[in-house]
PDB file of N, CA, C, O and CB in Angstrom:
ATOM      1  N   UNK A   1      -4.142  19.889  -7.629  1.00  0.00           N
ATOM      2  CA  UNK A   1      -4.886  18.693  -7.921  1.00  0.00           C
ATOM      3  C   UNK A   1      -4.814  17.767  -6.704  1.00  0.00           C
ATOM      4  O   UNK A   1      -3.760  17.460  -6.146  1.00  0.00           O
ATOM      5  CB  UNK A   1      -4.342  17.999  -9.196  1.00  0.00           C
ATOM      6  N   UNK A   2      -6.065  17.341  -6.335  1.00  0.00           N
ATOM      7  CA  UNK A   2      -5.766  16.390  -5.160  1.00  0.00           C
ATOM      8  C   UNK A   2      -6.505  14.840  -5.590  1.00  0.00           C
ATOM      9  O   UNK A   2      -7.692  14.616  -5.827  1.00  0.00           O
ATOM     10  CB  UNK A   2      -6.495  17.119  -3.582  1.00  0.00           C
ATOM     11  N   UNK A   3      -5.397  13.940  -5.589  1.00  0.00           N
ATOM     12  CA  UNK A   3      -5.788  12.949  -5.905  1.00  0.00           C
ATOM     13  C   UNK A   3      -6.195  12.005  -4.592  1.00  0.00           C
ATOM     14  O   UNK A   3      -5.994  12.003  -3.378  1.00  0.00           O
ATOM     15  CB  UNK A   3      -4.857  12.521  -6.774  1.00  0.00           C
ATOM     16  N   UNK A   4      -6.782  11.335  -5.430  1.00  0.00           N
ATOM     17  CA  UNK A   4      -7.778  10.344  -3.884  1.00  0.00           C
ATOM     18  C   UNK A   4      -6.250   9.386  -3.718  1.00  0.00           C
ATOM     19  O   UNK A   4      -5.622   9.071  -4.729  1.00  0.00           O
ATOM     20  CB  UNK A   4      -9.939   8.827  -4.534  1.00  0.00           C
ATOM     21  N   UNK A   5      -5.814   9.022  -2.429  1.00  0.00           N
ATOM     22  CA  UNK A   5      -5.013   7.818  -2.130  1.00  0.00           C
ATOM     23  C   UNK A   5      -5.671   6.639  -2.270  1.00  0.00           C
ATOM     24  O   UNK A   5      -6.893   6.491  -2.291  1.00  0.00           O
ATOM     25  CB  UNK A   5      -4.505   7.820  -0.872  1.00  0.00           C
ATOM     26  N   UNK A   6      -4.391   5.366  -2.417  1.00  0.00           N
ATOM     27  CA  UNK A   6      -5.467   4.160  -2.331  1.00  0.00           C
ATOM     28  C   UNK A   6      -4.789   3.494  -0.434  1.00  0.00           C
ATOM     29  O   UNK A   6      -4.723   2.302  -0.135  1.00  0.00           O
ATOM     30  CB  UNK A   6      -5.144   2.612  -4.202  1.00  0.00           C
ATOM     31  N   UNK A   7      -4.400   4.660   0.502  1.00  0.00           N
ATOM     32  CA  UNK A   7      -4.477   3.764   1.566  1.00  0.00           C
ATOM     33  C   UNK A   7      -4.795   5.194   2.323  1.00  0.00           C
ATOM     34  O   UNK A   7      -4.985   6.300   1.818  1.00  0.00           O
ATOM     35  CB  UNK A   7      -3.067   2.645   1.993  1.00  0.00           C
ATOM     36  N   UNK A   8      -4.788   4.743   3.875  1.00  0.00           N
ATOM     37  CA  UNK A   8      -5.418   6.035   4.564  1.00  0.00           C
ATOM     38  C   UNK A   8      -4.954   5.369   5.948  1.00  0.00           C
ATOM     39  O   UNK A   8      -4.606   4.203   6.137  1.00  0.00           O
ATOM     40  CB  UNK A   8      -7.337   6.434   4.312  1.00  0.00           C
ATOM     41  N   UNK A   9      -5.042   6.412   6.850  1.00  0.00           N
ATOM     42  CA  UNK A   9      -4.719   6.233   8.496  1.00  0.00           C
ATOM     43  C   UNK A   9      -6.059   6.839   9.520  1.00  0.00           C
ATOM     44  O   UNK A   9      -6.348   8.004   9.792  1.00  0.00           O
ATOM     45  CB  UNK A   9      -3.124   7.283   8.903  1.00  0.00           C
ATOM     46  N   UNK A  10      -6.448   6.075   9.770  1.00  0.00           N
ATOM     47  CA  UNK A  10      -8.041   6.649  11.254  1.00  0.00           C
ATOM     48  C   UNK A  10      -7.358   5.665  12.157  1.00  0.00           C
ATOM     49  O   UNK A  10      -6.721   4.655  11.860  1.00  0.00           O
ATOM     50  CB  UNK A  10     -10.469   6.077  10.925  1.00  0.00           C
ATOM     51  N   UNK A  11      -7.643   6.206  13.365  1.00  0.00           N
ATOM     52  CA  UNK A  11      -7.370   6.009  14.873  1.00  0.00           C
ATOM     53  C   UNK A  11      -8.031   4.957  14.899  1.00  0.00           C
ATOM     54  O   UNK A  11      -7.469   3.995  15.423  1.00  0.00           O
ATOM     55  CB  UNK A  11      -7.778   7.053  15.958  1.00  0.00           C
ATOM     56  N   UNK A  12      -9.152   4.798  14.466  1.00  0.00           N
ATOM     57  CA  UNK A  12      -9.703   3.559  15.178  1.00  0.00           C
ATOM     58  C   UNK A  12      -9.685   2.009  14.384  1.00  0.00           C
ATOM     59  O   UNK A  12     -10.322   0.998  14.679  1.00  0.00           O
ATOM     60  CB  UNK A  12     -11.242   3.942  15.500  1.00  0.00           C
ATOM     61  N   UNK A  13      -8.826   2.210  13.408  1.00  0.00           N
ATOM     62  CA  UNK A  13      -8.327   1.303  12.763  1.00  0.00           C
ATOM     63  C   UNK A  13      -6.763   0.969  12.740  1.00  0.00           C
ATOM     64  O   UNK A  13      -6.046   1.502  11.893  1.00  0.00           O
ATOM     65  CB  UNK A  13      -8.776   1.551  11.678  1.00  0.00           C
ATOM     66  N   UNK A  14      -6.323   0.211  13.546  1.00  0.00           N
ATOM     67  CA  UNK A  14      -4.822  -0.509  13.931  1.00  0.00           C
ATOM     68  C   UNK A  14      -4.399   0.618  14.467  1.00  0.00           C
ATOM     69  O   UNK A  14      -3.216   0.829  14.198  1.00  0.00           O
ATOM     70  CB  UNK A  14      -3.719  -1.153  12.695  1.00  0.00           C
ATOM     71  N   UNK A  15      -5.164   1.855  15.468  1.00  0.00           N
ATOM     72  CA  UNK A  15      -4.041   2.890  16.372  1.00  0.00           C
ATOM     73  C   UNK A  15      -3.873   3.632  15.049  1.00  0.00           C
ATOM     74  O   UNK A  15      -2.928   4.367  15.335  1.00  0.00           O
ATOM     75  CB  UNK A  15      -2.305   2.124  17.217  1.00  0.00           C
ATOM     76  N   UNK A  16      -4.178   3.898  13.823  1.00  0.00           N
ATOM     77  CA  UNK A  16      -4.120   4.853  13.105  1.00  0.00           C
ATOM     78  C   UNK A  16      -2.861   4.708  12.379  1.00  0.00           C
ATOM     79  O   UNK A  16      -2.154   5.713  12.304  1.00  0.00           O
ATOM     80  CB  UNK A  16      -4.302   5.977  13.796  1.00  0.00           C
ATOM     81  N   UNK A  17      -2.397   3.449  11.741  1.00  0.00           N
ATOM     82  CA  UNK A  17      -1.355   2.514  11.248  1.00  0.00           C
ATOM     83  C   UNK A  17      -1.921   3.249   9.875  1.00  0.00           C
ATOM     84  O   UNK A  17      -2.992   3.857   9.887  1.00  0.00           O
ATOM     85  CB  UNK A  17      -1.417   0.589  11.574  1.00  0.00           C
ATOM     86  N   UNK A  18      -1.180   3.145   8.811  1.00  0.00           N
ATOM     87  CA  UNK A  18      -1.349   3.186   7.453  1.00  0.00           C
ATOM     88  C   UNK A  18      -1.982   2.162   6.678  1.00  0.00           C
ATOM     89  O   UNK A  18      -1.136   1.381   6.246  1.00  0.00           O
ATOM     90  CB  UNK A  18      -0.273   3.338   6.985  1.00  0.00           C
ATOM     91  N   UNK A  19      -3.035   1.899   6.373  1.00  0.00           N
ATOM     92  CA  UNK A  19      -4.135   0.663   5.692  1.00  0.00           C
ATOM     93  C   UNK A  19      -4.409   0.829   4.480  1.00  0.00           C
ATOM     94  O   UNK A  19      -4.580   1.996   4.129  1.00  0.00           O
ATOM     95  CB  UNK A  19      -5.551   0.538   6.265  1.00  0.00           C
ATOM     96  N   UNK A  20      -4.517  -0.036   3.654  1.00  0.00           N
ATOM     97  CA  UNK A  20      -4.917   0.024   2.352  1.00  0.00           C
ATOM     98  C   UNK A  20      -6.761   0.207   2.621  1.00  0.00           C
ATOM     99  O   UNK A  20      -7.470  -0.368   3.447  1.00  0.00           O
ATOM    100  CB  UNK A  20      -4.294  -1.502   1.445  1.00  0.00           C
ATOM    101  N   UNK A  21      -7.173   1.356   1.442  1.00  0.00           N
ATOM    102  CA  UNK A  21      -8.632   2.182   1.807  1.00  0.00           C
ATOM    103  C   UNK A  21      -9.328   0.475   2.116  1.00  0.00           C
ATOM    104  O   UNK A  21      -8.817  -0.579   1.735  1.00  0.00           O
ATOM    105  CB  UNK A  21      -9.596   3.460   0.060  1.00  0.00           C
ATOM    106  N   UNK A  22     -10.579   0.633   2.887  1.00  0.00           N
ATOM    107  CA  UNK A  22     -11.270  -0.685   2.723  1.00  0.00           C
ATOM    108  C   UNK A  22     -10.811  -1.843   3.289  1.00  0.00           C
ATOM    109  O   UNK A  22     -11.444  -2.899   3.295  1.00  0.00           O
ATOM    110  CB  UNK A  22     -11.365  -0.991   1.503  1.00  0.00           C
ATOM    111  N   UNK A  23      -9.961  -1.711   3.663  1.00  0.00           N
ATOM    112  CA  UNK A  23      -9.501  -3.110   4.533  1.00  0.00           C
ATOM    113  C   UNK A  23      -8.785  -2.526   5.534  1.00  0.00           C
ATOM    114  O   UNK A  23      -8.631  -1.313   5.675  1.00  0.00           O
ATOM    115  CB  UNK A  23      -8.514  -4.314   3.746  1.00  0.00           C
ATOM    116  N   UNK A  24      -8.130  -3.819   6.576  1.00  0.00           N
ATOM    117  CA  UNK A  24      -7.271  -3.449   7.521  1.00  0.00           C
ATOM    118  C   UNK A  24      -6.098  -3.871   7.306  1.00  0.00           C
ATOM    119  O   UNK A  24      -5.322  -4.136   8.224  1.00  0.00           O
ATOM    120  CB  UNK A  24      -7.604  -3.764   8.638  1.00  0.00           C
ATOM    121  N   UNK A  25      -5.794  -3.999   5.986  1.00  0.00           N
ATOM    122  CA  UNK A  25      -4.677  -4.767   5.880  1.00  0.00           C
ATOM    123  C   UNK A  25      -3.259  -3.258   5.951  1.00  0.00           C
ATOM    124  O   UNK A  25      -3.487  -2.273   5.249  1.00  0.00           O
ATOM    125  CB  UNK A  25      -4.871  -5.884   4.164  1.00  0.00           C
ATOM    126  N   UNK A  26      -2.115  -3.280   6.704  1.00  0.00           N
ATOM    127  CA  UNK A  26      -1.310  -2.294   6.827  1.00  0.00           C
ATOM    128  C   UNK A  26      -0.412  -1.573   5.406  1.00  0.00           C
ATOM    129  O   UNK A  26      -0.162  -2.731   5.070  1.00  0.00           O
ATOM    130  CB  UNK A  26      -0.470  -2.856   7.844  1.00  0.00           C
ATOM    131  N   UNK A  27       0.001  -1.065   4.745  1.00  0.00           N
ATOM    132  CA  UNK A  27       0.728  -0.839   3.733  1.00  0.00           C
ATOM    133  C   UNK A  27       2.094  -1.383   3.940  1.00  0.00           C
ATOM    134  O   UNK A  27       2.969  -1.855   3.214  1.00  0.00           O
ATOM    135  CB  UNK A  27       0.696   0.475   3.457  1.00  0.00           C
ATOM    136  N   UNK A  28       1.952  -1.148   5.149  1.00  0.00           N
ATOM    137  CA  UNK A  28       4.197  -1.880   5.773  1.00  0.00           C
ATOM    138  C   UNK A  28       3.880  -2.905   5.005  1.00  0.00           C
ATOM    139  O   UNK A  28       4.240  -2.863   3.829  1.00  0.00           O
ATOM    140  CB  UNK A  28       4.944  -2.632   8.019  1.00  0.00           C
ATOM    141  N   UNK A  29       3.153  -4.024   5.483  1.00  0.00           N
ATOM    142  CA  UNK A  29       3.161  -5.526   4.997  1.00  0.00           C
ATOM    143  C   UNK A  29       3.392  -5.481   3.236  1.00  0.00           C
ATOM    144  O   UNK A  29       4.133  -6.323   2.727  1.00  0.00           O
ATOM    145  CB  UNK A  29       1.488  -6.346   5.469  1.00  0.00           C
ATOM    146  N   UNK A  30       2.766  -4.539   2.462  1.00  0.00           N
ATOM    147  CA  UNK A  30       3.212  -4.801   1.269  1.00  0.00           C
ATOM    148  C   UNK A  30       4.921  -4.561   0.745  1.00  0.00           C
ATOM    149  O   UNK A  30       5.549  -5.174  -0.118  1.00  0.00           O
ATOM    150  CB  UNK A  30       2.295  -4.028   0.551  1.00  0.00           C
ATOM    151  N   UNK A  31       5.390  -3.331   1.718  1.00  0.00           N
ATOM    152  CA  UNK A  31       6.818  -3.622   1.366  1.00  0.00           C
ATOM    153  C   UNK A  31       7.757  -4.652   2.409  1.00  0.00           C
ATOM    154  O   UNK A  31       8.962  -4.804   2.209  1.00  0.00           O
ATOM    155  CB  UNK A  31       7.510  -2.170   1.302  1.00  0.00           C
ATOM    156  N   UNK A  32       7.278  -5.099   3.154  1.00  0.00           N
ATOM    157  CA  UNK A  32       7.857  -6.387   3.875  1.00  0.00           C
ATOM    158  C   UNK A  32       7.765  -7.269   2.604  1.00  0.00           C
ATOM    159  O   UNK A  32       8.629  -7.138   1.737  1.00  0.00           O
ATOM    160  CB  UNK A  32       6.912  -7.033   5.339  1.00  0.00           C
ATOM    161  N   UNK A  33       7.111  -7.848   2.506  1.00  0.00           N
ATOM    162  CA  UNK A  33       6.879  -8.577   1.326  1.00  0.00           C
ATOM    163  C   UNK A  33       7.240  -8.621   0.313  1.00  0.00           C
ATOM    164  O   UNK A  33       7.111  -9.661  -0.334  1.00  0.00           O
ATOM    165  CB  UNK A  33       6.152  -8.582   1.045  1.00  0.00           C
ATOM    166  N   UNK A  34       7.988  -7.216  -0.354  1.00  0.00           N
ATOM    167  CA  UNK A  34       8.325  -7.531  -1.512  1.00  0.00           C
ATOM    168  C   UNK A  34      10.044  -7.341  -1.313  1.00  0.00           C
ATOM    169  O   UNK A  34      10.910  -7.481  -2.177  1.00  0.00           O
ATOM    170  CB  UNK A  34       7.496  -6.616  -2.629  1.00  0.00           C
ATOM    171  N   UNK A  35      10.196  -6.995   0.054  1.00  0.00           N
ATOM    172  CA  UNK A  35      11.481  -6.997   0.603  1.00  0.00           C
ATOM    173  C   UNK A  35      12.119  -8.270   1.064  1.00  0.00           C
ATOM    174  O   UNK A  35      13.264  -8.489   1.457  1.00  0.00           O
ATOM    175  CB  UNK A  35      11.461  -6.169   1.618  1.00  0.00           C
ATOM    176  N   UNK A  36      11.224  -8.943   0.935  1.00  0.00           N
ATOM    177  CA  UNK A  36      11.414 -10.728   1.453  1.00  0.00           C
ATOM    178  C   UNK A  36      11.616 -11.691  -0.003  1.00  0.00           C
ATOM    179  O   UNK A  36      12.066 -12.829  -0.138  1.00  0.00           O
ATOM    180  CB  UNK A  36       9.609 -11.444   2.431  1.00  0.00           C
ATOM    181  N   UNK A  37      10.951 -10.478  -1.242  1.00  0.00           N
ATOM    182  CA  UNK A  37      11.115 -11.288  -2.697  1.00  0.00           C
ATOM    183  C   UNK A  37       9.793 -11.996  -2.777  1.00  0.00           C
ATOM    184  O   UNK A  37       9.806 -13.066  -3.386  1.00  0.00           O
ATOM    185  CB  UNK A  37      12.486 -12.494  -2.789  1.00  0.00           C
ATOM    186  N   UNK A  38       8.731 -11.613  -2.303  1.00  0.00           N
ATOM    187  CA  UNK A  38       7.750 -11.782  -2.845  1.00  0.00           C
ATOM    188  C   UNK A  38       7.348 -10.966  -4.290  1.00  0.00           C
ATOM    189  O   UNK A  38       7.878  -9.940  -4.717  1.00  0.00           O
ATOM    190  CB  UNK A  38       7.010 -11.620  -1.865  1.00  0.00           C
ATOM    191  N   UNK A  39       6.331 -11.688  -4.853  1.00  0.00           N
ATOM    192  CA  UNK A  39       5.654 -10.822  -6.019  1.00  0.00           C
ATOM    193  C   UNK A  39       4.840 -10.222  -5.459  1.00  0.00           C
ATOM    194  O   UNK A  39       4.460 -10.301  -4.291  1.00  0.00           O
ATOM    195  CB  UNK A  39       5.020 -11.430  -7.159  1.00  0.00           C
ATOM    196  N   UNK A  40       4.398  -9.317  -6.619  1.00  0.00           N
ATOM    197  CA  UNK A  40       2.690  -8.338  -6.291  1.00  0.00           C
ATOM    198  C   UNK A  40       1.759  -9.492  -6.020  1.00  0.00           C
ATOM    199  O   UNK A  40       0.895  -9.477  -5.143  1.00  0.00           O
ATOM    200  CB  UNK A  40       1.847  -7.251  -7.931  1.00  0.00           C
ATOM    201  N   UNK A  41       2.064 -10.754  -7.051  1.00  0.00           N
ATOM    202  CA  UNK A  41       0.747 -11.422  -7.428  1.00  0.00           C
ATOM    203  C   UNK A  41       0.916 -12.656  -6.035  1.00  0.00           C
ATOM    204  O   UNK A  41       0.122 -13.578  -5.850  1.00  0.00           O
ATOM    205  CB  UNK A  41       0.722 -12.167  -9.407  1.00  0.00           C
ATOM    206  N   UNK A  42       2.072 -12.383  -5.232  1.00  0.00           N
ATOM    207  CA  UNK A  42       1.927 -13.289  -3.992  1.00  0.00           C
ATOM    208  C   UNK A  42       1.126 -13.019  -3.022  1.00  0.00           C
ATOM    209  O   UNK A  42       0.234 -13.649  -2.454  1.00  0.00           O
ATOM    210  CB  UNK A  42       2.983 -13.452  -3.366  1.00  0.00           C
ATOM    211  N   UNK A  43       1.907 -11.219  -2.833  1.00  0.00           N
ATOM    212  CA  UNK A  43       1.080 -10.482  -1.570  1.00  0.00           C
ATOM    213  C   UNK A  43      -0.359 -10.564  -1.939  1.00  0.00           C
ATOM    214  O   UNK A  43      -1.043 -10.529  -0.916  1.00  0.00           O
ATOM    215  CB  UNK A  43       1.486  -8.782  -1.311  1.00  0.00           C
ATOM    216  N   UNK A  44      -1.178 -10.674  -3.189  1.00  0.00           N
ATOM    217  CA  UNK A  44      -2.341 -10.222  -3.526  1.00  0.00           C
ATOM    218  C   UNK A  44      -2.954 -11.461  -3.360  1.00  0.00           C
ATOM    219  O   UNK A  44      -4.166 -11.322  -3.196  1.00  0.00           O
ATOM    220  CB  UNK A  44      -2.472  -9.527  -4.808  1.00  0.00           C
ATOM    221  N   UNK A  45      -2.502 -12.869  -3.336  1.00  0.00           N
ATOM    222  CA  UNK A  45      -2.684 -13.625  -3.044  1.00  0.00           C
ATOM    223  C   UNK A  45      -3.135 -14.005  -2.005  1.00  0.00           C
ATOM    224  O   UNK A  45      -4.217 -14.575  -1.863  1.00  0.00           O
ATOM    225  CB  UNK A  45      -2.150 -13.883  -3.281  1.00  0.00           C
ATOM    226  N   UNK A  46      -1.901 -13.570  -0.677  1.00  0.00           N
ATOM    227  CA  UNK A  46      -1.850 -13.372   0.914  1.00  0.00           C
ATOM    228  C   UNK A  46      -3.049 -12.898   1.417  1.00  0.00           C
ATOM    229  O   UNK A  46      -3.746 -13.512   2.225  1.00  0.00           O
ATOM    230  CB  UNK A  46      -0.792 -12.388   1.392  1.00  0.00           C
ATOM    231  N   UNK A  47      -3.376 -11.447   0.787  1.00  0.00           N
ATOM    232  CA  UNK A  47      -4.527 -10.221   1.038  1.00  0.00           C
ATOM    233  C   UNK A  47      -5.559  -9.794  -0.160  1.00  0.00           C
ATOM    234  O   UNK A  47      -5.488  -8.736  -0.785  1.00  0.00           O
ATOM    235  CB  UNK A  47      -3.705  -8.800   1.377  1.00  0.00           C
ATOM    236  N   UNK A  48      -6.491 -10.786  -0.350  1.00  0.00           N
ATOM    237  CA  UNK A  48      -7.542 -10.658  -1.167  1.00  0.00           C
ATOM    238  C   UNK A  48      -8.357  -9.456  -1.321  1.00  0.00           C
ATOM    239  O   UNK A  48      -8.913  -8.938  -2.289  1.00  0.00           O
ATOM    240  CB  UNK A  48      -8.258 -11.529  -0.872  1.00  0.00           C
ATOM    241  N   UNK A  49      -8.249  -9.122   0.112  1.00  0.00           N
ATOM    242  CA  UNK A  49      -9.193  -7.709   0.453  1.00  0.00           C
ATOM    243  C   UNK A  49      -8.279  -6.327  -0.385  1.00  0.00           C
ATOM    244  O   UNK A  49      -8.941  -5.378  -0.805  1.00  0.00           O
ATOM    245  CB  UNK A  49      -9.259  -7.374   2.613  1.00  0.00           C
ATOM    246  N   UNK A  50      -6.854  -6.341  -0.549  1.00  0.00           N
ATOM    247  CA  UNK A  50      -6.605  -5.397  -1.667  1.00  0.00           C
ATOM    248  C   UNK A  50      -6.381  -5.394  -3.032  1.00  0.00           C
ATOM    249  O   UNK A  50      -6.028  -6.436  -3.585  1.00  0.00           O
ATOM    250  CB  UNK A  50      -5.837  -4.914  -1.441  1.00  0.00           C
ATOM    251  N   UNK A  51      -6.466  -4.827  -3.374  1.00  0.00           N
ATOM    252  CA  UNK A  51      -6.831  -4.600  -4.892  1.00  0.00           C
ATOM    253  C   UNK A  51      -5.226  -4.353  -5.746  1.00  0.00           C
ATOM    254  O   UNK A  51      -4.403  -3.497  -5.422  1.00  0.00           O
ATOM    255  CB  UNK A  51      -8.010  -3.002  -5.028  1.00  0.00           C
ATOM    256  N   UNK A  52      -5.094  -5.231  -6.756  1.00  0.00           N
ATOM    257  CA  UNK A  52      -4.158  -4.641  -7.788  1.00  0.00           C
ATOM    258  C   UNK A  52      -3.446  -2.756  -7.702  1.00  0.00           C
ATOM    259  O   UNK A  52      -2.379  -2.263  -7.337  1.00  0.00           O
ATOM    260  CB  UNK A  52      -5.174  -4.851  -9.205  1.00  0.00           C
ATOM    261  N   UNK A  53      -4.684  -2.243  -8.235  1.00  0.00           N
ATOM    262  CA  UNK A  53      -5.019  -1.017  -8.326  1.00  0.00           C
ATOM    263  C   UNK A  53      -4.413  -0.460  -6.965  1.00  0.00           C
ATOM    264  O   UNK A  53      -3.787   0.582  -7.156  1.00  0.00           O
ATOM    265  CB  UNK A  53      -6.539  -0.855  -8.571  1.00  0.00           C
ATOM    266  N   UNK A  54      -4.431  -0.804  -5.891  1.00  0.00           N
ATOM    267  CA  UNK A  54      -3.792  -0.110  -4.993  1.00  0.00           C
ATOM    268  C   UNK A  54      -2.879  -0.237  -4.601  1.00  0.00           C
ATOM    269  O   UNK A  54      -2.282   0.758  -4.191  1.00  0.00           O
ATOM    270  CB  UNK A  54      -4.149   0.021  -4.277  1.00  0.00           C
ATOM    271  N   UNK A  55      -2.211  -1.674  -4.509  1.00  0.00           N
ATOM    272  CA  UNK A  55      -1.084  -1.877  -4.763  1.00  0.00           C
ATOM    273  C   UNK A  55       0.182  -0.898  -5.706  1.00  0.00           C
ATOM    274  O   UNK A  55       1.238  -0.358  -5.374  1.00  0.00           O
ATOM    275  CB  UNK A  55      -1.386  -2.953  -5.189  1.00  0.00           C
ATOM    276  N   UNK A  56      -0.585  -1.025  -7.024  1.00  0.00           N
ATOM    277  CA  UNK A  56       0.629  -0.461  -7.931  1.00  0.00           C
ATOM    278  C   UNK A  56       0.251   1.509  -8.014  1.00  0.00           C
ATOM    279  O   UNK A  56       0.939   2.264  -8.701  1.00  0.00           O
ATOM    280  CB  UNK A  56       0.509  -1.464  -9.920  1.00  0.00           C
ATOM    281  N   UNK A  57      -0.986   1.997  -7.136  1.00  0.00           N
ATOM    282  CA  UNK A  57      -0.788   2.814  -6.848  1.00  0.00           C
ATOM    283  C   UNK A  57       0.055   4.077  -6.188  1.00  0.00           C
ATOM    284  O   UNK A  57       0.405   5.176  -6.618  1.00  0.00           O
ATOM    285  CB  UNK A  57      -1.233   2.529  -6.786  1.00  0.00           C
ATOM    286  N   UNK A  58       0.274   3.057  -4.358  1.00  0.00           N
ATOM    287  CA  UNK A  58       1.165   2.769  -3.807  1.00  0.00           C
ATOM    288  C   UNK A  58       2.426   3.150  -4.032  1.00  0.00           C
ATOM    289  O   UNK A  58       3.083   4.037  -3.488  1.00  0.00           O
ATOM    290  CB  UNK A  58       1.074   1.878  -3.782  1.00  0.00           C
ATOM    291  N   UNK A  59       2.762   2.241  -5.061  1.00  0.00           N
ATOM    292  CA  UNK A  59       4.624   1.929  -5.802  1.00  0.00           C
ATOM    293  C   UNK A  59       4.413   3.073  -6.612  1.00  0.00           C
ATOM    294  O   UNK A  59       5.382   3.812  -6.435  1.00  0.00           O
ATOM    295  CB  UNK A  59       5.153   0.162  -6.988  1.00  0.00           C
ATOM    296  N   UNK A  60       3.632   3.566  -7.399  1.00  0.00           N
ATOM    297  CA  UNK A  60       3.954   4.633  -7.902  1.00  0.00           C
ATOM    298  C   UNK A  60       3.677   6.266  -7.459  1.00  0.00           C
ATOM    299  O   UNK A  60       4.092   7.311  -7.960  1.00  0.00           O
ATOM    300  CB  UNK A  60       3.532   4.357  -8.906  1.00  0.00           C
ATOM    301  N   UNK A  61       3.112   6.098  -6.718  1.00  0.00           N
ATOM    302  CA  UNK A  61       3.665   7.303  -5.405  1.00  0.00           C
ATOM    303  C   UNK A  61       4.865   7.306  -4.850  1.00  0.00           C
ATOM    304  O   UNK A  61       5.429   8.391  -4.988  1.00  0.00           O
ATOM    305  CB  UNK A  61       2.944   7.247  -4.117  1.00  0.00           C
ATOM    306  N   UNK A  62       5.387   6.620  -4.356  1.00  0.00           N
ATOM    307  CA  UNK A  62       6.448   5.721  -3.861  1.00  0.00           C
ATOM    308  C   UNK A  62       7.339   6.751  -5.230  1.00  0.00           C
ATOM    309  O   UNK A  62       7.458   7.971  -5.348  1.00  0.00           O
ATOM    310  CB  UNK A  62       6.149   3.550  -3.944  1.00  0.00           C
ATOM    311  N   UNK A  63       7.828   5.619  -6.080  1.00  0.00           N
ATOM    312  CA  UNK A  63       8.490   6.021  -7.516  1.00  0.00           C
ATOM    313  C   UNK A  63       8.929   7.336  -7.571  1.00  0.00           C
ATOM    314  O   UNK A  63      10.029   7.865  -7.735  1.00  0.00           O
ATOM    315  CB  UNK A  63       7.540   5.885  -8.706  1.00  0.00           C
ATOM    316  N   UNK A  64       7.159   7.954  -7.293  1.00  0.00           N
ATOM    317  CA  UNK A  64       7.232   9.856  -7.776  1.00  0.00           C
ATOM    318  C   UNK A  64       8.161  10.477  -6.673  1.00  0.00           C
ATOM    319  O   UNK A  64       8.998  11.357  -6.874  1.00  0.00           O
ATOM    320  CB  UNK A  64       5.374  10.911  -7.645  1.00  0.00           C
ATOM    321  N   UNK A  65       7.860   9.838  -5.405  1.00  0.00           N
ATOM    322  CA  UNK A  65       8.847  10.984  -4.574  1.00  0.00           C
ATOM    323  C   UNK A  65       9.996  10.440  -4.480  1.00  0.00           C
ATOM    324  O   UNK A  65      10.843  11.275  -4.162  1.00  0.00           O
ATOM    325  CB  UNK A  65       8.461  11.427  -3.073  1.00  0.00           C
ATOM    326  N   UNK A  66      10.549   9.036  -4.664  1.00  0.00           N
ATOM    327  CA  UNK A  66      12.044   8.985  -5.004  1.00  0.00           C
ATOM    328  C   UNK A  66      12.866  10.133  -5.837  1.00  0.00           C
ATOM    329  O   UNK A  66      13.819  10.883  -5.624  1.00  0.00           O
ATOM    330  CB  UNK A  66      12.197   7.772  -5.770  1.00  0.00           C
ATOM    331  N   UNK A  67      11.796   9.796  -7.095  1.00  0.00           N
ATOM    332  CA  UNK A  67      11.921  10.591  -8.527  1.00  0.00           C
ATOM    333  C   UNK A  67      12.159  12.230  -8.366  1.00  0.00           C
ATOM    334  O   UNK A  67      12.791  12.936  -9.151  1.00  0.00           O
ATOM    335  CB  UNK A  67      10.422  10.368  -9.436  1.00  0.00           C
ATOM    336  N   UNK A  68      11.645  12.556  -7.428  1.00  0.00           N
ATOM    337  CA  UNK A  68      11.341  14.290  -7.015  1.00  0.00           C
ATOM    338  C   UNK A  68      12.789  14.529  -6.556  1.00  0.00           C
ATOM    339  O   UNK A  68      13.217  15.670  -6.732  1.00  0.00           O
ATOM    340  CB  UNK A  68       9.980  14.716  -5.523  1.00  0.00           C
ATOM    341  N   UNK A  69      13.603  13.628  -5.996  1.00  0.00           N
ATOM    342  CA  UNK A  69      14.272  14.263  -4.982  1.00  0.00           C
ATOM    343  C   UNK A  69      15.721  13.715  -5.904  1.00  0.00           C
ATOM    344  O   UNK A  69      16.827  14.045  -5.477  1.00  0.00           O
ATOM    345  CB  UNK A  69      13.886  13.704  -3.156  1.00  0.00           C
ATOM    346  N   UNK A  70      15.634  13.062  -6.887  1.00  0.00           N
ATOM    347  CA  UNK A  70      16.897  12.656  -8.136  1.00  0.00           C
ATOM    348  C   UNK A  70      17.763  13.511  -8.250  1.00  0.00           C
ATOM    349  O   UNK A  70      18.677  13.359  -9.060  1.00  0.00           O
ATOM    350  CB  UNK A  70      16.497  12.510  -9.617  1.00  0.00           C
TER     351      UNK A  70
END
């Protein structure tokens, strides 16, 4: 099964940095942010251009491969 991601990496967007799909905003910045004790609903605040939905996408990818390796 191949599921669509909600972020992606092309060269010609930030040197091929990890971005949430549709914007240029980086994925680092969302765990900076919540590593600083921000909320979801701060960063989403910060970065309008991403979506809920990709956000908690994200974290639960994240989750699954913590989870894999338990």
């Amino acid at each position: 099964m191949n599921k669509e991601r909600a972020y992606h990496s092309d060269p010609d967007i930030l040197g091929g940095t990890l971005v949430f799909k549709g914007t240029r905003v980086p994925v680092q910045s969302l765990f900076d942010h919540l590593k600083a004790g921000d909320s979801i609903e701060d960063y989403l605040a910060g970065f309008p251009s991403v979506k809920r939905s990709q956000v908690l996408a994200v974290l639960k990818e994240m989750e699954s491969e913590v989870l894999a390796h338990a």
